[in-house]
N, CA, C and O atoms as a GROMACS GRO file, in nm:
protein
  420
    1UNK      N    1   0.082   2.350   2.189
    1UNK     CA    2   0.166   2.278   2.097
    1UNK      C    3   0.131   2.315   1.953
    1UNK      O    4   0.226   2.331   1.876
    2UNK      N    5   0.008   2.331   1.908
    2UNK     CA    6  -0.007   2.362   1.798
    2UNK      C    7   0.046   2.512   1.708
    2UNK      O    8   0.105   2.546   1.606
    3UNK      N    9  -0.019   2.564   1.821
    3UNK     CA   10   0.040   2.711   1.778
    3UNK      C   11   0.176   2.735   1.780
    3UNK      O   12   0.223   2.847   1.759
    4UNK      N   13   0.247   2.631   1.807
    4UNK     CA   14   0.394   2.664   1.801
    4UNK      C   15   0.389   2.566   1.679
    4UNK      O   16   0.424   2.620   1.575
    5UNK      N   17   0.363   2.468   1.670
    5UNK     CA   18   0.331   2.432   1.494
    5UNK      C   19   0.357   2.492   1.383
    5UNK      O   20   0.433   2.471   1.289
    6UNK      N   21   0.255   2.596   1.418
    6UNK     CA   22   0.165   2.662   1.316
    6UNK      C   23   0.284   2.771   1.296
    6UNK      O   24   0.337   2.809   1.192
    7UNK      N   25   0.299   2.794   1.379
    7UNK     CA   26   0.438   2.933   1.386
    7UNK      C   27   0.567   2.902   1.257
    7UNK      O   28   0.608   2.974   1.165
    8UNK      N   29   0.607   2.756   1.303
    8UNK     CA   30   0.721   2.744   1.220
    8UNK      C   31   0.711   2.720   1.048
    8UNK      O   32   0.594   2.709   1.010
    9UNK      N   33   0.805   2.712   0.951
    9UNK     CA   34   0.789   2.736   0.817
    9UNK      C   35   0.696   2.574   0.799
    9UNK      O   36   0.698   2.475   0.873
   10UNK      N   37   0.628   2.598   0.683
   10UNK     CA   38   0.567   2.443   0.635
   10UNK      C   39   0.665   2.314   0.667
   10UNK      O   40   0.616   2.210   0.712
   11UNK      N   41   0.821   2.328   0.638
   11UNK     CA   42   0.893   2.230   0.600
   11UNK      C   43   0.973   2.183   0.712
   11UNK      O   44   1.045   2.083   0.716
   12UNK      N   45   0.947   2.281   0.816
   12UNK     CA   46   1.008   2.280   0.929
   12UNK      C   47   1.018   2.129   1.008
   12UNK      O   48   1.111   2.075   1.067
   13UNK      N   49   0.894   2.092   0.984
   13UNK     CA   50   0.912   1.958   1.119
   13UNK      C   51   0.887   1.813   1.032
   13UNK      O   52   0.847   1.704   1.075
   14UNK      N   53   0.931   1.858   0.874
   14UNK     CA   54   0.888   1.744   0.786
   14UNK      C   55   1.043   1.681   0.738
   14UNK      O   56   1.131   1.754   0.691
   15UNK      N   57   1.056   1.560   0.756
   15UNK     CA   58   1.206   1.481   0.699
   15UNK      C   59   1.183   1.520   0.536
   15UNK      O   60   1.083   1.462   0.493
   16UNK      N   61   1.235   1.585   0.458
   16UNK     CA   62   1.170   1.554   0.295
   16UNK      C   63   1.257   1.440   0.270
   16UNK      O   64   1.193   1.381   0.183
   17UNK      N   65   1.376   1.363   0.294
   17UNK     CA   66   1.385   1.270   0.246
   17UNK      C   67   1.279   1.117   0.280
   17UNK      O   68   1.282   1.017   0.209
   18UNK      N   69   1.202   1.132   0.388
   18UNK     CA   70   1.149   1.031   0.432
   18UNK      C   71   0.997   1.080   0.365
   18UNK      O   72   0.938   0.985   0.313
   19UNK      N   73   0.943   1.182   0.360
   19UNK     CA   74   0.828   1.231   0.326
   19UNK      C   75   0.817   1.193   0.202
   19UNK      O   76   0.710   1.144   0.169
   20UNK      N   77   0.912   1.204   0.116
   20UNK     CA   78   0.897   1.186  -0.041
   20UNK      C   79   0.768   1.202  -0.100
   20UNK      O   80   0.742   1.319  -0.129
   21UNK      N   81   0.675   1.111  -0.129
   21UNK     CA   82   0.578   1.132  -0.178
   21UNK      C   83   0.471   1.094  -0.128
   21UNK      O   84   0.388   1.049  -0.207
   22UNK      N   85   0.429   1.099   0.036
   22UNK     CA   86   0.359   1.062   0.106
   22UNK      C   87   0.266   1.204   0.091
   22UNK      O   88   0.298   1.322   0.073
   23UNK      N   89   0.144   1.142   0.107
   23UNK     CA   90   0.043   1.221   0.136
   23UNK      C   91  -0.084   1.135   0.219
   23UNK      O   92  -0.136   1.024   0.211
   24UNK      N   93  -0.099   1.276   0.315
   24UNK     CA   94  -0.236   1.194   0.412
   24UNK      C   95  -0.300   1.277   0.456
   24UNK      O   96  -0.246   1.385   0.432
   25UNK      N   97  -0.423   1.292   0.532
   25UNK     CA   98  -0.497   1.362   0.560
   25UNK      C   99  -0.497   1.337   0.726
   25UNK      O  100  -0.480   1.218   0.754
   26UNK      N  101  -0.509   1.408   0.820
   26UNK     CA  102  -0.546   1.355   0.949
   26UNK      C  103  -0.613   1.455   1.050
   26UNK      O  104  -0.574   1.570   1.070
   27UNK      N  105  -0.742   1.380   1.123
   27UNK     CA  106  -0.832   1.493   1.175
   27UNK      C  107  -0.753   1.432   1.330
   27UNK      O  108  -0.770   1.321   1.381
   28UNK      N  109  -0.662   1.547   1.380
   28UNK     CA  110  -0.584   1.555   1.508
   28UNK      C  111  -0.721   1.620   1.579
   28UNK      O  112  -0.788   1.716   1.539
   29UNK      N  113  -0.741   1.526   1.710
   29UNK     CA  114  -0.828   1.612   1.864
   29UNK      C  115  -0.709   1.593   1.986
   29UNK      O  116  -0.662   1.495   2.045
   30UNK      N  117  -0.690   1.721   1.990
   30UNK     CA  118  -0.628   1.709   2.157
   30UNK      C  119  -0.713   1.709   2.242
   30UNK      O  120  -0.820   1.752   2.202
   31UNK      N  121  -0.709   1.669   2.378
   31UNK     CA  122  -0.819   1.629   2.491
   31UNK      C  123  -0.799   1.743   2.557
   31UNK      O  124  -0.685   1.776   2.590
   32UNK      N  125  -0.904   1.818   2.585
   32UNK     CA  126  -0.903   1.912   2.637
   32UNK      C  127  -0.883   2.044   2.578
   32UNK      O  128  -0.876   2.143   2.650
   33UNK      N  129  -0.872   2.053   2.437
   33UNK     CA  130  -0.872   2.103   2.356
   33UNK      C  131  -0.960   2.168   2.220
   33UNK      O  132  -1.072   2.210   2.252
   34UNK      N  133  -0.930   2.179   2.099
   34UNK     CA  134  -0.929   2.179   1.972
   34UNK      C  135  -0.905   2.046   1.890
   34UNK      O  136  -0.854   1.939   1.924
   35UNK      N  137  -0.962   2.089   1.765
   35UNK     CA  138  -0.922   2.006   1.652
   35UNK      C  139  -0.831   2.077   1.535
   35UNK      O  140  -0.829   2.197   1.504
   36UNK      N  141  -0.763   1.979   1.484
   36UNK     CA  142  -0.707   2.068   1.399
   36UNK      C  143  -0.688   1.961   1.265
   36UNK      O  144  -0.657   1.843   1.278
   37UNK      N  145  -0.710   2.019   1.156
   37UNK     CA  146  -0.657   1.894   1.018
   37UNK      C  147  -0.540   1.930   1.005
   37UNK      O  148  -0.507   2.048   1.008
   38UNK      N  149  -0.450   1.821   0.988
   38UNK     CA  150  -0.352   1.760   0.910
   38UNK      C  151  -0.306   1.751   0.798
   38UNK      O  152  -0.351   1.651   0.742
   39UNK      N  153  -0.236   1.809   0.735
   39UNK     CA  154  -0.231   1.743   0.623
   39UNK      C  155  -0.085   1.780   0.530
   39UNK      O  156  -0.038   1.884   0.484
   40UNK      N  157  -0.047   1.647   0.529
   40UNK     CA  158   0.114   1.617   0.462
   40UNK      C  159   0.074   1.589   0.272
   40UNK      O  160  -0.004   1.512   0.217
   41UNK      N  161   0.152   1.672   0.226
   41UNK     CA  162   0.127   1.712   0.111
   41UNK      C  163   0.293   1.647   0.032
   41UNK      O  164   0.284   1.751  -0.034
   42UNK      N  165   0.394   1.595  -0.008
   42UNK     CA  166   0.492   1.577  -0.067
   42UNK      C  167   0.588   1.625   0.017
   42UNK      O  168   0.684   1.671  -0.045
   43UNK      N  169   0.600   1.632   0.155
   43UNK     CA  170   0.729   1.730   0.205
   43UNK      C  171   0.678   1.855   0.262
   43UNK      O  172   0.748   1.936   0.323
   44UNK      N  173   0.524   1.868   0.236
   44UNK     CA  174   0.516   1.968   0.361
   44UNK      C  175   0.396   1.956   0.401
   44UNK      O  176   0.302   1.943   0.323
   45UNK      N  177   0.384   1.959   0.565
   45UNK     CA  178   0.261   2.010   0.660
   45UNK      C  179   0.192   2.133   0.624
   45UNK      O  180   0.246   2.222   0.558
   46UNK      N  181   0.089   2.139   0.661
   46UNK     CA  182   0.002   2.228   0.643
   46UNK      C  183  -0.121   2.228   0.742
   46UNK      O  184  -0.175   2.127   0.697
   47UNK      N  185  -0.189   2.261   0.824
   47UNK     CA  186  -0.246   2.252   0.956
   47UNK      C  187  -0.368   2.323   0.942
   47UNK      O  188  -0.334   2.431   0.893
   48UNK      N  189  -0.512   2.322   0.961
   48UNK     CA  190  -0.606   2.409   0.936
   48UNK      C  191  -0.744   2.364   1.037
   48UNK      O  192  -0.765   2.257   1.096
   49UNK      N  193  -0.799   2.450   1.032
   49UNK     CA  194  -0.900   2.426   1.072
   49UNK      C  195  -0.971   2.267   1.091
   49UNK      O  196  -0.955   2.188   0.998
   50UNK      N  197  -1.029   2.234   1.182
   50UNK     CA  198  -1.064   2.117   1.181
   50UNK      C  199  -1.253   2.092   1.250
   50UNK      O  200  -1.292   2.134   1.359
   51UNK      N  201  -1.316   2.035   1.173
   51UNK     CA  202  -1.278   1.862   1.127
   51UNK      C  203  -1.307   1.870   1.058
   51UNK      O  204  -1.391   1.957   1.035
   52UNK      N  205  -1.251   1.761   0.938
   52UNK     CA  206  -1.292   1.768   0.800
   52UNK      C  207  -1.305   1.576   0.817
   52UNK      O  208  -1.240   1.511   0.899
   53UNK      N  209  -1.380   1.532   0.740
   53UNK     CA  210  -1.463   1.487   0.673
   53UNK      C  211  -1.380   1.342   0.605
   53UNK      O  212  -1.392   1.226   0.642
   54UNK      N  213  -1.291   1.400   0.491
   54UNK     CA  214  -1.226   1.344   0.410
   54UNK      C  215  -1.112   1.310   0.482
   54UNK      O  216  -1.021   1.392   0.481
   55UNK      N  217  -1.099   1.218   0.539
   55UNK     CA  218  -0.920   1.205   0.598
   55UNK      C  219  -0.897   1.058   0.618
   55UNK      O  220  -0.986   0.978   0.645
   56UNK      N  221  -0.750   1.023   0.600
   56UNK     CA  222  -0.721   0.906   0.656
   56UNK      C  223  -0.715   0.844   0.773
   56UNK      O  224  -0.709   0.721   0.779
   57UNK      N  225  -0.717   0.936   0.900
   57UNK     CA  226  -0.743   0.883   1.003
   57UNK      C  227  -0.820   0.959   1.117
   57UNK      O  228  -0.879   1.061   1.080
   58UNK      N  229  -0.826   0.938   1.204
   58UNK     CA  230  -0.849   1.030   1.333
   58UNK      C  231  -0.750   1.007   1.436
   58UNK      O  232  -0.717   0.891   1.458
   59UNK      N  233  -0.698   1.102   1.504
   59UNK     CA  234  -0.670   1.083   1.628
   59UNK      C  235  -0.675   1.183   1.706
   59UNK      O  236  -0.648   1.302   1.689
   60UNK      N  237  -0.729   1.100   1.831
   60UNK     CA  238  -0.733   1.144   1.956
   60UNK      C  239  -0.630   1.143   2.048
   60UNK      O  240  -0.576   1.037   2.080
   61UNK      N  241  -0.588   1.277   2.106
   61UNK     CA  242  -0.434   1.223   2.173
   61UNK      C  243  -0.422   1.340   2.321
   61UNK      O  244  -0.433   1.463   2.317
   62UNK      N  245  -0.399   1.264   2.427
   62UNK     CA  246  -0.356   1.373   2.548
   62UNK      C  247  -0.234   1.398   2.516
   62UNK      O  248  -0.137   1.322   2.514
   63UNK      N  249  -0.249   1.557   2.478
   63UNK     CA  250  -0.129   1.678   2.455
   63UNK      C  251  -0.010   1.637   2.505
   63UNK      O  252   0.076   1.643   2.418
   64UNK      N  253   0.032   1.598   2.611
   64UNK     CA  254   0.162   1.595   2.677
   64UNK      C  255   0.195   1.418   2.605
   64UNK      O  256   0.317   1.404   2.590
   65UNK      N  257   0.130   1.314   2.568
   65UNK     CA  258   0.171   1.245   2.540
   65UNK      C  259   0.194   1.274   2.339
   65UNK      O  260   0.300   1.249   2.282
   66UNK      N  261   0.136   1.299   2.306
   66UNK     CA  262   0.154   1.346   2.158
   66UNK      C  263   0.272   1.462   2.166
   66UNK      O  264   0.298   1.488   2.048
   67UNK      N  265   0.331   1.520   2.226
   67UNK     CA  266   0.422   1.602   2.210
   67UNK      C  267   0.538   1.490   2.266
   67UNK      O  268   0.618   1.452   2.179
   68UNK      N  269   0.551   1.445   2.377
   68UNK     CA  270   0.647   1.331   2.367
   68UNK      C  271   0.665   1.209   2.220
   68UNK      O  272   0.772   1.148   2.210
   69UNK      N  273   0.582   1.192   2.143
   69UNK     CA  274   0.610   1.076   2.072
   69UNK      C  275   0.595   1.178   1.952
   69UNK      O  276   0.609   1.119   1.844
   70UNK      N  277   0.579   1.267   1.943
   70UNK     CA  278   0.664   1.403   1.793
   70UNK      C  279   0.753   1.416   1.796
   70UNK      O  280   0.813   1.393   1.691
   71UNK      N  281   0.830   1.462   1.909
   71UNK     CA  282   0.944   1.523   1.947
   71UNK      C  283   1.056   1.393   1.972
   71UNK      O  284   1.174   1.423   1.988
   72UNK      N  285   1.015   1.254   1.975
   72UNK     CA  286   1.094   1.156   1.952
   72UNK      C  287   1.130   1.108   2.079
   72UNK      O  288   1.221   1.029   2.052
   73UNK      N  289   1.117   1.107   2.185
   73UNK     CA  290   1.092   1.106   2.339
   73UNK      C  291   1.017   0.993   2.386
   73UNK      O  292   1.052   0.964   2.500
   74UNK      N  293   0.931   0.920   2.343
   74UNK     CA  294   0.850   0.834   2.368
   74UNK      C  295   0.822   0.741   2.215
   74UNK      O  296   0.810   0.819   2.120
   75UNK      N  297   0.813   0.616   2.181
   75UNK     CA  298   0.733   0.522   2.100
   75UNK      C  299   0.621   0.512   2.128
   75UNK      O  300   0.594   0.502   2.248
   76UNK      N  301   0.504   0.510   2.021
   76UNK     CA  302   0.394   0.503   2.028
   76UNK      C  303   0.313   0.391   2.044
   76UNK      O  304   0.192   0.386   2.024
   77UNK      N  305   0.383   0.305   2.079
   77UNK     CA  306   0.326   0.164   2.183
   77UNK      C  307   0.255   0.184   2.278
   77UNK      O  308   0.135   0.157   2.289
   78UNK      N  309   0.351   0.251   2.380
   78UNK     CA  310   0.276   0.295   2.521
   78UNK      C  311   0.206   0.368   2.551
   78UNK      O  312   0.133   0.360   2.649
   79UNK      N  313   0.212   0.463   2.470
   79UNK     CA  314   0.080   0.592   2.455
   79UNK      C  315  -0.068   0.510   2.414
   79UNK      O  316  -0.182   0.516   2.460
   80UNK      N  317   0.007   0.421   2.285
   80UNK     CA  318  -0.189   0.342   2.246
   80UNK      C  319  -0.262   0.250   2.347
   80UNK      O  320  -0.380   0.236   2.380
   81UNK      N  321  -0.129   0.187   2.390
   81UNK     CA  322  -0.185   0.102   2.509
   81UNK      C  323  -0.246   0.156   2.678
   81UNK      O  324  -0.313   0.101   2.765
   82UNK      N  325  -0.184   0.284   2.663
   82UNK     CA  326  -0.194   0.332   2.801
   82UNK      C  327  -0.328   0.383   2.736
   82UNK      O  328  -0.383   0.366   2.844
   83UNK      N  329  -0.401   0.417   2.679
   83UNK     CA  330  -0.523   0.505   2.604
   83UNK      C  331  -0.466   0.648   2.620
   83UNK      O  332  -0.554   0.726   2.658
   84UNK      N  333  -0.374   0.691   2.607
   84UNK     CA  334  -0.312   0.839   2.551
   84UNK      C  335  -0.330   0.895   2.449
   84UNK      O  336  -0.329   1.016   2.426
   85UNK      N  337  -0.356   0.776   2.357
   85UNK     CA  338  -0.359   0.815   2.158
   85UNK      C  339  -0.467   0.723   2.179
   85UNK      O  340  -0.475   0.649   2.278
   86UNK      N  341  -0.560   0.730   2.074
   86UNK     CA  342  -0.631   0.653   2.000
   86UNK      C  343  -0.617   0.701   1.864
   86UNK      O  344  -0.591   0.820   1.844
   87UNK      N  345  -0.638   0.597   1.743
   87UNK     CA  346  -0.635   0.613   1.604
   87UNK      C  347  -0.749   0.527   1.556
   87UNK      O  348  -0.764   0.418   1.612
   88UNK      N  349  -0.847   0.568   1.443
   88UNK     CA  350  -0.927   0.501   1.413
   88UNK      C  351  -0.942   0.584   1.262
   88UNK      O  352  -0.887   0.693   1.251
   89UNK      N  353  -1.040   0.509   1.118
   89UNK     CA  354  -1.047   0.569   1.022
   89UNK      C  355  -1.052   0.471   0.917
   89UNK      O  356  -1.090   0.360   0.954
   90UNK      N  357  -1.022   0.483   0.799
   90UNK     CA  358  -1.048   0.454   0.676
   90UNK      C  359  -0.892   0.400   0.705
   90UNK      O  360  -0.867   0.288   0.748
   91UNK      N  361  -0.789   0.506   0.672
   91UNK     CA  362  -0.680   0.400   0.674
   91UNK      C  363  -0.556   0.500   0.786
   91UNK      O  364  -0.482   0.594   0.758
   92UNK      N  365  -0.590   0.403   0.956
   92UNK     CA  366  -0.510   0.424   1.043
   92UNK      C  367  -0.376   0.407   1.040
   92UNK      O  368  -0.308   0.496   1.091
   93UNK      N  369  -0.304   0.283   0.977
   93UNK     CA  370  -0.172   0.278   0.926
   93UNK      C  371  -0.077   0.392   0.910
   93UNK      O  372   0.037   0.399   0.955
   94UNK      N  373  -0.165   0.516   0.809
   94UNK     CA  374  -0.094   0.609   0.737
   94UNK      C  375  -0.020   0.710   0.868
   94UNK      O  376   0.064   0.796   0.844
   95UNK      N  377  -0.063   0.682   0.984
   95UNK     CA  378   0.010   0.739   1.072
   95UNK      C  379   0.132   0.657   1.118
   95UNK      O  380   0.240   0.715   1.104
   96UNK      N  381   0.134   0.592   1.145
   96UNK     CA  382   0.306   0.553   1.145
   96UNK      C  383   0.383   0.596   1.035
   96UNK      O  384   0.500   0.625   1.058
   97UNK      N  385   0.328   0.608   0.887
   97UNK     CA  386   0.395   0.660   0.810
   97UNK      C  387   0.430   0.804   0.867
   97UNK      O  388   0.544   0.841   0.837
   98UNK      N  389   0.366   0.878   0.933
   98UNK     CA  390   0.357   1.008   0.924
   98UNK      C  391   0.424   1.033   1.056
   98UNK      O  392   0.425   1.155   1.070
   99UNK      N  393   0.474   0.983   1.145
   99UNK     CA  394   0.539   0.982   1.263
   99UNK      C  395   0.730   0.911   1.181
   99UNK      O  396   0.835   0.909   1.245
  100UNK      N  397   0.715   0.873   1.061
  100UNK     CA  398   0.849   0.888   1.025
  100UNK      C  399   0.882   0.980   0.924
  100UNK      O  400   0.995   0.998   0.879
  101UNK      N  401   0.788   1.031   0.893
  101UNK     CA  402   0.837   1.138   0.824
  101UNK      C  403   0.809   1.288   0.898
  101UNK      O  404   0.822   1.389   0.830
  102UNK      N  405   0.768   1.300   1.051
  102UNK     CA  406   0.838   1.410   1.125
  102UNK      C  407   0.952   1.401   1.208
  102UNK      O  408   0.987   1.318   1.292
  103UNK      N  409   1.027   1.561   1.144
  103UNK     CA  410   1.152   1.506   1.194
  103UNK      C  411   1.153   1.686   1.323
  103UNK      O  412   1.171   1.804   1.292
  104UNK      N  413   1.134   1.642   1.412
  104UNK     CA  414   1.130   1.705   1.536
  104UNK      C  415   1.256   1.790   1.519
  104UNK      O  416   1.370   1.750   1.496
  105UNK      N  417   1.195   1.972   1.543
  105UNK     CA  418   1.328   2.088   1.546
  105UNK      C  419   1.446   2.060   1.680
  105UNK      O  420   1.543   2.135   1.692
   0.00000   0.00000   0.00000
């Protein structure tokens, strides 16, 4: 999933009208995986190496359920409750922000 991420333009999977002037940091772990940082800048993603340190949240997420609730397929109710996602950090909130301002190709 990532590397198909990473493939498309910065602006690709970002709403800029909903993004406006959001900015956040987020240290993404897929299970079974990698880490990768996050990070929404005014309207665009940007994806790098991970873990960093400085971020607003963490999450932990099994791949097939984090690609359902990107891609708009699933609400992220049942993923937190089922333990699919976990979010934890300084300030966890900023991800719901950041799940409305991707807007799935």
């Amino acid at each position: 999933m990532l590397p198909l991420i990473a493939a498309l333009p910065p602006t690709a999977l970002v709403n800029q009208d909903k993004a406006g002037s959001f900015r956040a940091r987020f240290d993404l772990r897929l299970r079974g995986g990698g880490r990768t940082l996050m990070v929404f800048d005014r309207g665009s993603l940007t994806l790098g190496p991970g873990p960093a340190h400085d971020v607003d949240a963490h999450l932990s997420a099994d791949p097939a359920a984090l690609m359902l609730v990107f891609i708009g397929r699933q609400g992220i109710t049942k993923p937190l409750l089922g333990g699919k996602l976990a979010a934890w950090g300084p300030r966890p909130w900023k991800l719901a922000r950041m799940l409305t301002a991707i807007s799935p190709p």
